[in-house]
C-alpha angles and dihedrals in degrees: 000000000000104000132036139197110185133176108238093196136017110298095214102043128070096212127075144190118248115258101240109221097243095056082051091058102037085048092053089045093046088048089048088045102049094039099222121156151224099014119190146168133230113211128233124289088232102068117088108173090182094057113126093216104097092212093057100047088044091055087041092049085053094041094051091044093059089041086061098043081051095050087044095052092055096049092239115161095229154354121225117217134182101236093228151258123262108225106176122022121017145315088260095055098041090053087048094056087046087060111047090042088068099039082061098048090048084049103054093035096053097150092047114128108206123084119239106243117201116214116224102224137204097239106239108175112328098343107142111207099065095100110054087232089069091057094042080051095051098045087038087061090057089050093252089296107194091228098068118072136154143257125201131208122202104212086045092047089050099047084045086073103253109121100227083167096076120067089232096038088052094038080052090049100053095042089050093043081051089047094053113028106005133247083250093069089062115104113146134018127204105209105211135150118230123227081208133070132239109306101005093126101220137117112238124140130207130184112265122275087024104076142071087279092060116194100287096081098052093051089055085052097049093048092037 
């Protein structure tokens, strides 16, 4: 085991104990000990910066601060977060509240160590992430800023409808990810199959070598 992404608090609750300080301290020490990096977080399911009901941004605004003080406390180089879904009004407005919810976490937390890592997503429903000009909108809103990146994951970014199976659909992929939001911006993958084939648009994952992706991919990615 070289890298980590942990949960540092239930995914599917709002609420979160407390981290007490010793198990701060007894959690950097084990990091430092065991040399493993990089070692992210991956925020909770609940949160959706981009909805256009005002009680439930305000409680996902609030939801994804403590999760970066958390991920901060613990010294983790990043948090990866699902952009969002835009549940009322339109796919504009949702990536603009999305925006400026982070431009005002950065900006509150100016002395914060871990990067923000957007999730591409497959795009069920009215998920936003899954085109990579949603996530170059997005960081172009925040002026580049240098502390959000990205994660990919490889059955979203197949149901999403880029064929990362084939060597030119996957040479294509990673030219138009450069293109729009730049090779420098990835930071973590998650390697997963997919029970569902190119541009299906749901999430279902498979174990590797099992799914729609097959092994091939994930050894050009490997090698890459």
């Amino acid at each position: 085991c070289e890298a980590l992404q942990i949960f540092t608090k239930s995914a599917g609750q709002w609420r979160a104990r407390v981290i007490p300080e010793d198990e701060i301290v007894l959690f950097r020490r084990r990091v430092a000990d065991t040399g493993i990096h990089p070692v992210i977080a991956h925020n909770s399911y609940l949160i959706n910066i981009a909805a256009g009901v005002p009680a439930l941004r305000e409680q996902s605004l609030a939801a994804l601060l403590e999760e970066y003080d958390r991920a901060d406390a613990l010294g983790l180089q990043g948090l990866v977060m699902h952009p969002g879904s835009f549940t009322t009004g339109t796919e504009a407005e949702g990536l603009r509240l999305i925006g400026s919810g982070l431009r005002a976490l950065l900006r509150t937390r100016r002395r914060a160590t871990p990067l923000i890592l957007l999730e591409h997503t497959a795009g069920q429903g009215t998920n936003l992430g899954h085109r990579f000009e949603h996530l170059a909108e997005i960081i172009e809103g925040l002026d580049g800023s240098p502390r959000v990146g990205v994660c990919l994951d490889t059955c979203h970014l197949l149901t999403a409808g880029y064929d990362i199976c084939s060597e030119e659909g996957y040479v294509q992929t990673f030219r138009e990810f450069d293109r729009l939001v730049g090779l420098d911006r990835l930071k973590a993958f998650h390697l997963n199959d997919s029970k569902r084939p190119c541009g299906s648009r749901v999430d279902r994952h498979e174990h590797i070598g099992k799914g729609c992706l097959g092994l091939e991919p994930f050894r050009r990615i490997l090698t890459d």
